[in-house]
mmCIF file as gemmi writes it, N, C-alpha and C atoms, coordinates in Angstrom:
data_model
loop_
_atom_site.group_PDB
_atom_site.id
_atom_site.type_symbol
_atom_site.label_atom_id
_atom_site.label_alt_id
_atom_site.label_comp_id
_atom_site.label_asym_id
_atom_site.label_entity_id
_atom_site.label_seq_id
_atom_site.pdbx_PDB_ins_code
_atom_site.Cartn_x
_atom_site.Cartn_y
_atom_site.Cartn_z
_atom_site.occupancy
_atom_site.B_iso_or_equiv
_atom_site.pdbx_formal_charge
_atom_site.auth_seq_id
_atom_site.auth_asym_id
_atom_site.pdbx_PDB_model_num
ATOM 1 N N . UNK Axp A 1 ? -5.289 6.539 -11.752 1 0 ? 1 A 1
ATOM 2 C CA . UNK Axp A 1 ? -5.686 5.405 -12.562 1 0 ? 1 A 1
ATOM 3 C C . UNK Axp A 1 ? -7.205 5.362 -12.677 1 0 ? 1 A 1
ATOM 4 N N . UNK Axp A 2 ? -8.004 4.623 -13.439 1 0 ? 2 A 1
ATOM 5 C CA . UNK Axp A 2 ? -9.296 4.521 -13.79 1 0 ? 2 A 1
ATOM 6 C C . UNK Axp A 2 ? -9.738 3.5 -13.09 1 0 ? 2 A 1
ATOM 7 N N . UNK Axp A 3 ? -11.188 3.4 -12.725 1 0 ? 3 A 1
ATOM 8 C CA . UNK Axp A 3 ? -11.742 2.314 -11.888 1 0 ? 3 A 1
ATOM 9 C C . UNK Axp A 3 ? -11.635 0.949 -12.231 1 0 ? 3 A 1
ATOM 10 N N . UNK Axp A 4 ? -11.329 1.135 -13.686 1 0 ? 4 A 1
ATOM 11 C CA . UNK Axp A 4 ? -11.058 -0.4 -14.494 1 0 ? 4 A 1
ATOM 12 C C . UNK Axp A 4 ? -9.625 -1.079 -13.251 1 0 ? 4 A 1
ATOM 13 N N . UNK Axp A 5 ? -8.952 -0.376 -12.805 1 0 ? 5 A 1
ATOM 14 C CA . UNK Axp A 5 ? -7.572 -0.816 -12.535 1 0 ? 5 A 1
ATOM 15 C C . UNK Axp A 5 ? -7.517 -1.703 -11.125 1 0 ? 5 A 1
ATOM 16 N N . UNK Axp A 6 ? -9.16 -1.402 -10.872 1 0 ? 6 A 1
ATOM 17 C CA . UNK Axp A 6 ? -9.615 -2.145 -9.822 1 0 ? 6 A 1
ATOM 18 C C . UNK Axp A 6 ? -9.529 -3.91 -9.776 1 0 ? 6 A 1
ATOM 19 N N . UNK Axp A 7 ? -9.214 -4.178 -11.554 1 0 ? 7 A 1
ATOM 20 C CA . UNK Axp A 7 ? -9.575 -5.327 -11.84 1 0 ? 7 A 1
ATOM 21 C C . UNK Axp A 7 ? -8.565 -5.893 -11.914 1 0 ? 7 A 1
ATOM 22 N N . UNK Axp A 8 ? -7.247 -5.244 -12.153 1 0 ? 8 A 1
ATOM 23 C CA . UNK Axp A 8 ? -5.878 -5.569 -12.632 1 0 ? 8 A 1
ATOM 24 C C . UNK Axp A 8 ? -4.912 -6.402 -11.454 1 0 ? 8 A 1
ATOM 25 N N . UNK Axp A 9 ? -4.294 -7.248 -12.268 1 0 ? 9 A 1
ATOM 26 C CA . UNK Axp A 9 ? -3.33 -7.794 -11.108 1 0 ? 9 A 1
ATOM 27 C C . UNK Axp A 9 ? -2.803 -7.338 -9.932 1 0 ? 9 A 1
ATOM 28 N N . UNK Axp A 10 ? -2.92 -7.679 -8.85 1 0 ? 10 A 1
ATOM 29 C CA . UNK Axp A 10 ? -2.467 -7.393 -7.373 1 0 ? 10 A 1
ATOM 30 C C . UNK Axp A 10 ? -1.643 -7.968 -6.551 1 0 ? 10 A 1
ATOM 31 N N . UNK Axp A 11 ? -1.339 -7.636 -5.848 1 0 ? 11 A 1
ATOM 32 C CA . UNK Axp A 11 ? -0.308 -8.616 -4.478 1 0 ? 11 A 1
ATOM 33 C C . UNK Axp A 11 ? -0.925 -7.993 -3.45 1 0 ? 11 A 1
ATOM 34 N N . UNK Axp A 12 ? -1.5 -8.469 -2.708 1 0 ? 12 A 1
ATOM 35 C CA . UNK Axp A 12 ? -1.714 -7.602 -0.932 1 0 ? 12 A 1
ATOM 36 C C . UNK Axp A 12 ? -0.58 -8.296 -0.05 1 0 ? 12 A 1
ATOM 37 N N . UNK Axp A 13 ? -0.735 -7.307 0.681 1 0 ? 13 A 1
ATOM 38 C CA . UNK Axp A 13 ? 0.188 -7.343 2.081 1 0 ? 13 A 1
ATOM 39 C C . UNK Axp A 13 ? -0.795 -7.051 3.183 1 0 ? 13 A 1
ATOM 40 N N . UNK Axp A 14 ? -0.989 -8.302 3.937 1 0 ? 14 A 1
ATOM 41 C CA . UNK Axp A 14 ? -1.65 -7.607 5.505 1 0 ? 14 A 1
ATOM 42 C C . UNK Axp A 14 ? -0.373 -7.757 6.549 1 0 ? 14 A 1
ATOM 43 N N . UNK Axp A 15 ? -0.445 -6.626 7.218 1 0 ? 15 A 1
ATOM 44 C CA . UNK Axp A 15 ? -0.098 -6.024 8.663 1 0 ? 15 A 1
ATOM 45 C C . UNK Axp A 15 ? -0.91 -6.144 9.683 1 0 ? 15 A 1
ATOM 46 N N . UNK Axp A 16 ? -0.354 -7.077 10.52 1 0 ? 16 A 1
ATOM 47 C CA . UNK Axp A 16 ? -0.896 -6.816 11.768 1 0 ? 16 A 1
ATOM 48 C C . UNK Axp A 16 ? -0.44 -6.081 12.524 1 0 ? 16 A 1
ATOM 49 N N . UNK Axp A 17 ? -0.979 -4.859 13.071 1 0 ? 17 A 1
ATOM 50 C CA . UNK Axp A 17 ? 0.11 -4.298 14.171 1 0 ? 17 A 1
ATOM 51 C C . UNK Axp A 17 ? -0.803 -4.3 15.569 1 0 ? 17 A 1
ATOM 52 N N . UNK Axp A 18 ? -0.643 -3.162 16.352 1 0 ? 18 A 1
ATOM 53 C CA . UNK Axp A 18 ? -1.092 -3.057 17.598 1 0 ? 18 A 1
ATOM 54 C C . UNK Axp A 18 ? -2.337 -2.111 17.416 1 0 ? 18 A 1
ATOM 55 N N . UNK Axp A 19 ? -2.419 -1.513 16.634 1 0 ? 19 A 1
ATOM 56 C CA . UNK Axp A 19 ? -3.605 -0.493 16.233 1 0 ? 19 A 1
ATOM 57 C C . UNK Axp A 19 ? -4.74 -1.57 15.343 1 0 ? 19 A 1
ATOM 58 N N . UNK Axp A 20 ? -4.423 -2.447 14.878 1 0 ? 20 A 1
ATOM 59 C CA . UNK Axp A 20 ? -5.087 -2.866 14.373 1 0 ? 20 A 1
ATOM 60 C C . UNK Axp A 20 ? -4.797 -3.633 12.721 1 0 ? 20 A 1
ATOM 61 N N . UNK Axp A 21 ? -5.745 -4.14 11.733 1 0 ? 21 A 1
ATOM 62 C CA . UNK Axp A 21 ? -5.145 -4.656 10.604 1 0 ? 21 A 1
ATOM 63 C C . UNK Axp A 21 ? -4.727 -3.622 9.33 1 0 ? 21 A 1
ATOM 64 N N . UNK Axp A 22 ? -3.609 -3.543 8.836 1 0 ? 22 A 1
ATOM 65 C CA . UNK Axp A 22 ? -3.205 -2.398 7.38 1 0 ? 22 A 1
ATOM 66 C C . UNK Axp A 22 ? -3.308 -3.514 6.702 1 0 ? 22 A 1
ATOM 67 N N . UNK Axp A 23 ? -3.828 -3.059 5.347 1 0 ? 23 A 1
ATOM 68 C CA . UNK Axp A 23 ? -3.689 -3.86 4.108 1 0 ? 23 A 1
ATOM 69 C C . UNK Axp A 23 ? -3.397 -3.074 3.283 1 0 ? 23 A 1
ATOM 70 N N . UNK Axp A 24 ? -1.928 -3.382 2.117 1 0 ? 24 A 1
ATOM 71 C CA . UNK Axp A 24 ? -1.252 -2.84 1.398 1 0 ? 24 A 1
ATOM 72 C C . UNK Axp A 24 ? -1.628 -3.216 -0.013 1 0 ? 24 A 1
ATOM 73 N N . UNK Axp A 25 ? -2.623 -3.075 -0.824 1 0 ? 25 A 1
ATOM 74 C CA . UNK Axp A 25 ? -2.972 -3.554 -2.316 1 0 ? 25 A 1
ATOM 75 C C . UNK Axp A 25 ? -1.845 -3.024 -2.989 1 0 ? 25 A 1
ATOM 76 N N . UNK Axp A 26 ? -1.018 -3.969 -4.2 1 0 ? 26 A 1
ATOM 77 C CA . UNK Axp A 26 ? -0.091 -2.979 -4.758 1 0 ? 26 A 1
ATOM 78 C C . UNK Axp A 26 ? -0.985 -3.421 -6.2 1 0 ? 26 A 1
ATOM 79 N N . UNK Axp A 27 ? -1.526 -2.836 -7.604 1 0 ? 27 A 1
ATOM 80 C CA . UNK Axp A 27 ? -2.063 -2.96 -8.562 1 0 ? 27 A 1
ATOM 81 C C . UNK Axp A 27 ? -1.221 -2.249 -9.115 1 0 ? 27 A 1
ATOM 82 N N . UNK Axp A 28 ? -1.086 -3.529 -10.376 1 0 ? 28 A 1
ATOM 83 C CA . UNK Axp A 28 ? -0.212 -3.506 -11.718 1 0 ? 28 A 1
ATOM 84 C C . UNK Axp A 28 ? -0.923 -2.202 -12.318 1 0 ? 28 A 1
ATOM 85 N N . UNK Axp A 29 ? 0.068 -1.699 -13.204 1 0 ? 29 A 1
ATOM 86 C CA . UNK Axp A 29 ? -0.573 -0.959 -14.766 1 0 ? 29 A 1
ATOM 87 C C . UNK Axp A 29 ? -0.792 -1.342 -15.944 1 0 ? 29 A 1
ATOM 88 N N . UNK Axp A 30 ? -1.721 -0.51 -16.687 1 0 ? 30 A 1
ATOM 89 C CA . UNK Axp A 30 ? -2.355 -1.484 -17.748 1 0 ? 30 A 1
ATOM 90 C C . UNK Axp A 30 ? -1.112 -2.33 -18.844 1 0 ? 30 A 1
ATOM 91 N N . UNK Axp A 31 ? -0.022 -1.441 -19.064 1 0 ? 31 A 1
ATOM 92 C CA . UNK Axp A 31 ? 1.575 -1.647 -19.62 1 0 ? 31 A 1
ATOM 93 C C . UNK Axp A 31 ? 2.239 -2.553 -19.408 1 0 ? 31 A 1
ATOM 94 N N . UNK Axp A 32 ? 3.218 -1.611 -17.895 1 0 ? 32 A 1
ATOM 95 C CA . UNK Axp A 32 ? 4.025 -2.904 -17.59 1 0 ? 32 A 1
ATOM 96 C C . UNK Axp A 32 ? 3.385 -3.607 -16.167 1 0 ? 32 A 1
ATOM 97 N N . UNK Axp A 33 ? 3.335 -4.499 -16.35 1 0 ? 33 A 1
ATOM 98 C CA . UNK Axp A 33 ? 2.308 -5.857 -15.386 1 0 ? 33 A 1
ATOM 99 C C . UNK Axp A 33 ? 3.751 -5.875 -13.931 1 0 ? 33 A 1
ATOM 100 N N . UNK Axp A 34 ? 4.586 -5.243 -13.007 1 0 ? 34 A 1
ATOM 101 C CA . UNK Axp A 34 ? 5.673 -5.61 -12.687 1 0 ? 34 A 1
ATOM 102 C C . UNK Axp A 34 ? 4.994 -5.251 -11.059 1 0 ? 34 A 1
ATOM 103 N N . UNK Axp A 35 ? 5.265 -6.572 -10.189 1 0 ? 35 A 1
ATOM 104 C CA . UNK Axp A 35 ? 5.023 -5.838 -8.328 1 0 ? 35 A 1
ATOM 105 C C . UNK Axp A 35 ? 6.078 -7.033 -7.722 1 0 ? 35 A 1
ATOM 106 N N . UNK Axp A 36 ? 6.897 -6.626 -7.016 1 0 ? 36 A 1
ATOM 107 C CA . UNK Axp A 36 ? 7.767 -7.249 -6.562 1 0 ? 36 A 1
ATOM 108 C C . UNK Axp A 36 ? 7.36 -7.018 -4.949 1 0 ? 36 A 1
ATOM 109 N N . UNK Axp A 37 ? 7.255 -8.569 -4.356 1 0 ? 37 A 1
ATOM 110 C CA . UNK Axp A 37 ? 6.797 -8.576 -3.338 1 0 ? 37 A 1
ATOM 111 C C . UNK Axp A 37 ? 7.925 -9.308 -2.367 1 0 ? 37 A 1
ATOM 112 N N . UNK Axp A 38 ? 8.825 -8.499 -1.379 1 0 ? 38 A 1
ATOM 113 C CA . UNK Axp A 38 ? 10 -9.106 -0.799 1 0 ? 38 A 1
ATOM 114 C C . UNK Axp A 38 ? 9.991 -9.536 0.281 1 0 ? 38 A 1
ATOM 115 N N . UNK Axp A 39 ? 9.045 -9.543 1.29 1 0 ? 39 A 1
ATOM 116 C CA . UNK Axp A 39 ? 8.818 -9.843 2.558 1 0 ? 39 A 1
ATOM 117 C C . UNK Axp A 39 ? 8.265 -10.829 2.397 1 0 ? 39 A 1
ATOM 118 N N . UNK Axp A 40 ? 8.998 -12.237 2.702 1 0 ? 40 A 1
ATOM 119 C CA . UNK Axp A 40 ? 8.052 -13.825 2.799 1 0 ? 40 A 1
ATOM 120 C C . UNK Axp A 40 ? 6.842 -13.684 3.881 1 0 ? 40 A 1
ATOM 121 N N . UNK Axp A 41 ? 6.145 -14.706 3.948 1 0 ? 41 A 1
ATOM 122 C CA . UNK Axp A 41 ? 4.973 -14.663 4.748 1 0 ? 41 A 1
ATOM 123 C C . UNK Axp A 41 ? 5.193 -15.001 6.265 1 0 ? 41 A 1
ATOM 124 N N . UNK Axp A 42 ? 4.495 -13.749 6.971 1 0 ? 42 A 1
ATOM 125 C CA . UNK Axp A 42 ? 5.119 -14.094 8.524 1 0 ? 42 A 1
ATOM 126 C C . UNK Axp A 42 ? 6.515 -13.159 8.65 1 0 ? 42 A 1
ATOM 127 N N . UNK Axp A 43 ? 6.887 -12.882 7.944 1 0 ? 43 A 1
ATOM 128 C CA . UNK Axp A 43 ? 7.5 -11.65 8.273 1 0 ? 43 A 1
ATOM 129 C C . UNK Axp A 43 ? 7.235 -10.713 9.194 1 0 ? 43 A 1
ATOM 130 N N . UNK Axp A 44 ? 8.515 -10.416 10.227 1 0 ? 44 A 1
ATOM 131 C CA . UNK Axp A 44 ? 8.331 -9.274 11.363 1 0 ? 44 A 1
ATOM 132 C C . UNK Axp A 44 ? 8.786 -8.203 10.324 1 0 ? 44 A 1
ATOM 133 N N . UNK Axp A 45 ? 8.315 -7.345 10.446 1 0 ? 45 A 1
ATOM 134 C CA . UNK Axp A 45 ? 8.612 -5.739 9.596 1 0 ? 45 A 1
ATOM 135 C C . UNK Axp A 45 ? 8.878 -5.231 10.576 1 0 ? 45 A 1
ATOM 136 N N . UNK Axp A 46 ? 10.221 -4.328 10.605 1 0 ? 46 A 1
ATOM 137 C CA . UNK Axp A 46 ? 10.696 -3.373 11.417 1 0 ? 46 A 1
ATOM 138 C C . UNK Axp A 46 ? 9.406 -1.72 10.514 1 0 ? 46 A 1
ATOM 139 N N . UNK Axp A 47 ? 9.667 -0.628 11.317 1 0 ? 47 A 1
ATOM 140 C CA . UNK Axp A 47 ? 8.999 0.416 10.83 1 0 ? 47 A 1
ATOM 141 C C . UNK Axp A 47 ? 10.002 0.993 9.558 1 0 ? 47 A 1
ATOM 142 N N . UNK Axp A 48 ? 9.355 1.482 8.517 1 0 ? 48 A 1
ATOM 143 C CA . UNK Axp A 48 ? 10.545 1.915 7.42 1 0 ? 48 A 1
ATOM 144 C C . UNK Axp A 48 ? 10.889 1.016 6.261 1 0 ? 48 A 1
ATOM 145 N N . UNK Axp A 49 ? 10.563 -0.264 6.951 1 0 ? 49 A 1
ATOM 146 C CA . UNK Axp A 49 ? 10.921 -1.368 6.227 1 0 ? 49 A 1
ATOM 147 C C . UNK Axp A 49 ? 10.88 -1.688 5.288 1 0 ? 49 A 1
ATOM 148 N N . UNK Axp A 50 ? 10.804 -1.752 3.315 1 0 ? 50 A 1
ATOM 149 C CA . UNK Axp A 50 ? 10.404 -2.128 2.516 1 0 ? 50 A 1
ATOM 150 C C . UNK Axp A 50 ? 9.752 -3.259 2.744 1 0 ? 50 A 1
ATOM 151 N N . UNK Axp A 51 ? 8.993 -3.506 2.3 1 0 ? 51 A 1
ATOM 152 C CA . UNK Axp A 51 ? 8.528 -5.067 2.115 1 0 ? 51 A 1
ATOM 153 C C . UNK Axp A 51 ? 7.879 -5.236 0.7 1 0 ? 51 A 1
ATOM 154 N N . UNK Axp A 52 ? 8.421 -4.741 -0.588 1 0 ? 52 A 1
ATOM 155 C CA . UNK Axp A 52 ? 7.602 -4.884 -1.995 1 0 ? 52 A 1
ATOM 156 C C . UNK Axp A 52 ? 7.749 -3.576 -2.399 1 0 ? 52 A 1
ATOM 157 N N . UNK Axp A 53 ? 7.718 -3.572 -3.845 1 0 ? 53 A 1
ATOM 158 C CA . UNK Axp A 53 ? 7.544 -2.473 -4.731 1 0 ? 53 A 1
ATOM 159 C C . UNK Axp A 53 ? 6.928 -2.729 -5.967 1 0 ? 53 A 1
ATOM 160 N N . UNK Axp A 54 ? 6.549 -1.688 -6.597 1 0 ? 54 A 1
ATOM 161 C CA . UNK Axp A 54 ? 5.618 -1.699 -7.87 1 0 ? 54 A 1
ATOM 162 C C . UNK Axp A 54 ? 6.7 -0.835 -8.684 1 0 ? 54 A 1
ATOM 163 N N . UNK Axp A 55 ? 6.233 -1.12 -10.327 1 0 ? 55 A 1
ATOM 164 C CA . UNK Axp A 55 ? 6.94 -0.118 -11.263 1 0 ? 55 A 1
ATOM 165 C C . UNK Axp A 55 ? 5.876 0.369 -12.387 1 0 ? 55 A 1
ATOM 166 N N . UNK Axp A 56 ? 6.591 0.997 -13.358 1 0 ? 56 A 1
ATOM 167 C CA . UNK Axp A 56 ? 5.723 1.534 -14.396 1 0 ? 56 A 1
ATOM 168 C C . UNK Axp A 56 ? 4.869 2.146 -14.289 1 0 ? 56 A 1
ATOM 169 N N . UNK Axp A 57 ? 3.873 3.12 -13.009 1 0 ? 57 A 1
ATOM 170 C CA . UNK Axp A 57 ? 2.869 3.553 -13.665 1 0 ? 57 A 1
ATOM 171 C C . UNK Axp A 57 ? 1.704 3.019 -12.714 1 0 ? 57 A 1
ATOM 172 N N . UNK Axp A 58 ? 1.728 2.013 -11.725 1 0 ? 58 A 1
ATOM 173 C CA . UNK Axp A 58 ? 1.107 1.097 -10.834 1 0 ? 58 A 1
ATOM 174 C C . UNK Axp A 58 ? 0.781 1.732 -9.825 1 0 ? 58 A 1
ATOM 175 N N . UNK Axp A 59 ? -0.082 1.647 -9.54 1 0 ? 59 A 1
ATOM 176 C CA . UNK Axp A 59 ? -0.68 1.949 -7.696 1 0 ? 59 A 1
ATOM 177 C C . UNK Axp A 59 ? -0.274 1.44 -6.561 1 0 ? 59 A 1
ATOM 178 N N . UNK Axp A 60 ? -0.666 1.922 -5.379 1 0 ? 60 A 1
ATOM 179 C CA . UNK Axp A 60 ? -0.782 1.406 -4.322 1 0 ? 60 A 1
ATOM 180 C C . UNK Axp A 60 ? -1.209 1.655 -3.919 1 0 ? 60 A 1
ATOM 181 N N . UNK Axp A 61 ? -2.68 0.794 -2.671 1 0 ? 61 A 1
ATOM 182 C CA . UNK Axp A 61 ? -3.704 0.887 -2.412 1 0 ? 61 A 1
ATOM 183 C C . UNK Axp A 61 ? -3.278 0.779 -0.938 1 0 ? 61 A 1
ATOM 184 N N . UNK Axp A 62 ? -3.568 1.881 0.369 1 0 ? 62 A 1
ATOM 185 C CA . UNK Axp A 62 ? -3.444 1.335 1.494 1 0 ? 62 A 1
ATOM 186 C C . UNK Axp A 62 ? -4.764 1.217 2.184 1 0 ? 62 A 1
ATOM 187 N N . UNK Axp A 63 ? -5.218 0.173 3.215 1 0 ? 63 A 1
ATOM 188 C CA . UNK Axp A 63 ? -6.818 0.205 4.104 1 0 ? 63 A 1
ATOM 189 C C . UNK Axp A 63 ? -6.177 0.19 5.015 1 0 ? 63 A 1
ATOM 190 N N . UNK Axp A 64 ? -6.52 1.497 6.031 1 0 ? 64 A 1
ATOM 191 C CA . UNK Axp A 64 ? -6.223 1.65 7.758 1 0 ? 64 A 1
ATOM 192 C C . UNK Axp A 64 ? -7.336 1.084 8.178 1 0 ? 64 A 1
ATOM 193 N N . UNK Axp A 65 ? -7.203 1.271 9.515 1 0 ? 65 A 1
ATOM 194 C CA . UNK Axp A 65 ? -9.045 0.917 10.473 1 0 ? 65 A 1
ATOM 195 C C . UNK Axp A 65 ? -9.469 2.396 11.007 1 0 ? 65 A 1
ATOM 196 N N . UNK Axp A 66 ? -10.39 2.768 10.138 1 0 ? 66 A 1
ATOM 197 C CA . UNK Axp A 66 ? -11.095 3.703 10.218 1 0 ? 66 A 1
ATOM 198 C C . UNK Axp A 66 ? -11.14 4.411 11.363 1 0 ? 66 A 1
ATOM 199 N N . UNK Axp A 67 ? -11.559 3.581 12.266 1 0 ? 67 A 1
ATOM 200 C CA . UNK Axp A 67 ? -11.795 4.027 13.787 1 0 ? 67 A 1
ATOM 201 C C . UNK Axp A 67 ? -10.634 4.729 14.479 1 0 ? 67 A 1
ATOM 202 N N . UNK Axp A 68 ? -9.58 4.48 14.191 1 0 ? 68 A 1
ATOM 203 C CA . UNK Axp A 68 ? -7.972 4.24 14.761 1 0 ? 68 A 1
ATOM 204 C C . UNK Axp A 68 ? -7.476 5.038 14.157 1 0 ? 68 A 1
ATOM 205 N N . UNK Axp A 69 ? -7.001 5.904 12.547 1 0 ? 69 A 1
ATOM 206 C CA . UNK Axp A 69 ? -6.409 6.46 11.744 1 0 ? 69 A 1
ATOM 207 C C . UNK Axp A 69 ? -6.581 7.501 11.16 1 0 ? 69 A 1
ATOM 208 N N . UNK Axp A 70 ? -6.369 8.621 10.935 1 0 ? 70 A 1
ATOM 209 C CA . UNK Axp A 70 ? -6.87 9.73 10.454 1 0 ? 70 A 1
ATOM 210 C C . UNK Axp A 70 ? -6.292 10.258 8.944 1 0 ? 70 A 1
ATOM 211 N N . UNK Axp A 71 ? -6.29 10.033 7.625 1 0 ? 71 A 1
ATOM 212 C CA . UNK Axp A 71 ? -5.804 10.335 6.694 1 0 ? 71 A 1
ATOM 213 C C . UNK Axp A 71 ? -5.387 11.578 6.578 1 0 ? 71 A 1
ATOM 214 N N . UNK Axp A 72 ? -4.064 11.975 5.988 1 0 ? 72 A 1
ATOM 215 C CA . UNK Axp A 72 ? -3.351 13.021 5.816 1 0 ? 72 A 1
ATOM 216 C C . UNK Axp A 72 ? -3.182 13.693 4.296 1 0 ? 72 A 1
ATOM 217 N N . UNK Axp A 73 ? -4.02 12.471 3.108 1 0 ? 73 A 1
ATOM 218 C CA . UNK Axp A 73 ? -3.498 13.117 1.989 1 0 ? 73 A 1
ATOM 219 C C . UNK Axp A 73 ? -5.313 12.232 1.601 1 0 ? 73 A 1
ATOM 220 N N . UNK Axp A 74 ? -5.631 13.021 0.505 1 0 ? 74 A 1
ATOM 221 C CA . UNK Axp A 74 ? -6.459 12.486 0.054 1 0 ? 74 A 1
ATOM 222 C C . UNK Axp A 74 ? -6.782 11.613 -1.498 1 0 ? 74 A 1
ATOM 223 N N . UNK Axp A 75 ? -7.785 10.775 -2.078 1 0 ? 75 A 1
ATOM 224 C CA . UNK Axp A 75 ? -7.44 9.738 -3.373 1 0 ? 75 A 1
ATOM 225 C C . UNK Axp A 75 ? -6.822 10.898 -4.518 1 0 ? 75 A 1
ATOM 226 N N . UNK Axp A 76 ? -5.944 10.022 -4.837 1 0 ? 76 A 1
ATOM 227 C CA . UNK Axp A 76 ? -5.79 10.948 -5.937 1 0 ? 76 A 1
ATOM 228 C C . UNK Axp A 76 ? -4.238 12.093 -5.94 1 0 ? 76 A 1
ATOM 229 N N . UNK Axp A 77 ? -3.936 12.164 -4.694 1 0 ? 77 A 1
ATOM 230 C CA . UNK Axp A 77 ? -2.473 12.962 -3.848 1 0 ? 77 A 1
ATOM 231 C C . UNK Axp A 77 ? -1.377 11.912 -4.642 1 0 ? 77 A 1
ATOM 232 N N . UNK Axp A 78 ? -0.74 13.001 -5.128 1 0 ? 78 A 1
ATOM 233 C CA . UNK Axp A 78 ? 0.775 12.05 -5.121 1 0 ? 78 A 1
ATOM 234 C C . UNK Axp A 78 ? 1.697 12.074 -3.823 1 0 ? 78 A 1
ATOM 235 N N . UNK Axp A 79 ? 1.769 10.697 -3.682 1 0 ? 79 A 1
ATOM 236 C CA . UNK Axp A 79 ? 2.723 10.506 -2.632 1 0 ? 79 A 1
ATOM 237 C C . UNK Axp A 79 ? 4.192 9.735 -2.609 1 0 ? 79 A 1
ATOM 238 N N . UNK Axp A 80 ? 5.266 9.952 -1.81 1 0 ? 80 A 1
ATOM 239 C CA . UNK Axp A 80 ? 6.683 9.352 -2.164 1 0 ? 80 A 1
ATOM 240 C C . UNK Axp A 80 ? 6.77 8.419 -0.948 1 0 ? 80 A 1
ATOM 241 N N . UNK Axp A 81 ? 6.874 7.267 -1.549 1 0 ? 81 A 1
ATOM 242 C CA . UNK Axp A 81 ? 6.957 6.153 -0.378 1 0 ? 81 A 1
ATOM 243 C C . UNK Axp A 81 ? 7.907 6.568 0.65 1 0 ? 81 A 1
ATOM 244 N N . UNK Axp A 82 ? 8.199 6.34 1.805 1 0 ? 82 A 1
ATOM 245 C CA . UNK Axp A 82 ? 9.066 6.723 2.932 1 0 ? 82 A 1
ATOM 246 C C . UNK Axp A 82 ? 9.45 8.169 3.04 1 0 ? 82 A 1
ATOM 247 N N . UNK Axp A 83 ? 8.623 9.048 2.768 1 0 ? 83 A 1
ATOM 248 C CA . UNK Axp A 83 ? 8.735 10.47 2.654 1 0 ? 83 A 1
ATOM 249 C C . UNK Axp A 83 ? 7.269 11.04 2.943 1 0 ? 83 A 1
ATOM 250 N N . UNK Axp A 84 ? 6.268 10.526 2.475 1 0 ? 84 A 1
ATOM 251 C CA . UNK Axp A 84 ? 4.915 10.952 2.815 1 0 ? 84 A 1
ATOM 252 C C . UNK Axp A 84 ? 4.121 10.407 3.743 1 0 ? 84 A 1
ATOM 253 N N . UNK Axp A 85 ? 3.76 11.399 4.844 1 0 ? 85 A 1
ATOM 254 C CA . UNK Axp A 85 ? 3.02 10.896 5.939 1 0 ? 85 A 1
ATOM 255 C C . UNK Axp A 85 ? 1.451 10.86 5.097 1 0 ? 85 A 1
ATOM 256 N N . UNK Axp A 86 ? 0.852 9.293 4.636 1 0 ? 86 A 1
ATOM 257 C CA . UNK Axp A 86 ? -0.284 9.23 4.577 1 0 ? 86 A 1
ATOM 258 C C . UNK Axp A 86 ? -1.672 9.348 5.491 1 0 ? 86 A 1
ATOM 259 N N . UNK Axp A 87 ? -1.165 8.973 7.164 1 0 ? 87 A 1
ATOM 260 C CA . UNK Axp A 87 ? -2.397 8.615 7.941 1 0 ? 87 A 1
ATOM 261 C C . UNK Axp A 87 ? -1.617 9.249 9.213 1 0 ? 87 A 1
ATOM 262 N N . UNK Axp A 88 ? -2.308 9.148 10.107 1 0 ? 88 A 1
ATOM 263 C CA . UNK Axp A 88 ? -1.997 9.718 11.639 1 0 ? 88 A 1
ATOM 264 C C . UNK Axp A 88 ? -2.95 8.793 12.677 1 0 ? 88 A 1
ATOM 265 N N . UNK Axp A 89 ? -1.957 7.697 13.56 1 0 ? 89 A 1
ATOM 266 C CA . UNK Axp A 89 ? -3.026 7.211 13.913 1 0 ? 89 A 1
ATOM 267 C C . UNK Axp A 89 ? -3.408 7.975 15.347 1 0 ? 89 A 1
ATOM 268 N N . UNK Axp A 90 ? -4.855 7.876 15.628 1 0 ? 90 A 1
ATOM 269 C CA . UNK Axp A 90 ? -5.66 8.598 16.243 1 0 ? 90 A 1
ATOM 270 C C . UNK Axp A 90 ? -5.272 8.133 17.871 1 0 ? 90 A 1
């Protein structure tokens, strides 16, 4: 996507875990505007868990804690949700 998409509708998801805070940006596409967000607030997430999806064409933005995580794919990698190891934590 283009840097413009930075601007486009979002839903975040923060995670708290034991390593520290994940934040899940999901950003719409310029088309279809669609992010379905299924985990109410305060939600325990098991690992695996869905908690939201995007359609059409949309991103998803993940922030590890730097210090803690080691990335496995780099911007720009296509990745398959529950199939691609993005990070490795350290």
């Amino acid at each position: 996507m283009k840097p413009a998409a930075e601007h486009n509708v979002a839903g975040y998801t923060v995670l708290e875990t034991a390593r520290g805070r994940v934040v899940v940006a999901q950003r719409t596409g310029l088309i279809a505007r669609r992010i379905v967000q299924r985990a109410p607030v305060g939600s325990l997430l098991a690992r695996g868990e869905r908690f939201g999806l995007i359609r059409f064409g949309s991103r998803t933005d993940v922030y590890l804690p730097s210090d803690k995580a080691t990335a496995t794919v780099a911007p720009g990698d296509r990745v398959v949700g529950g199939v691609t190891v993005i990070a490795r934590w350290s």
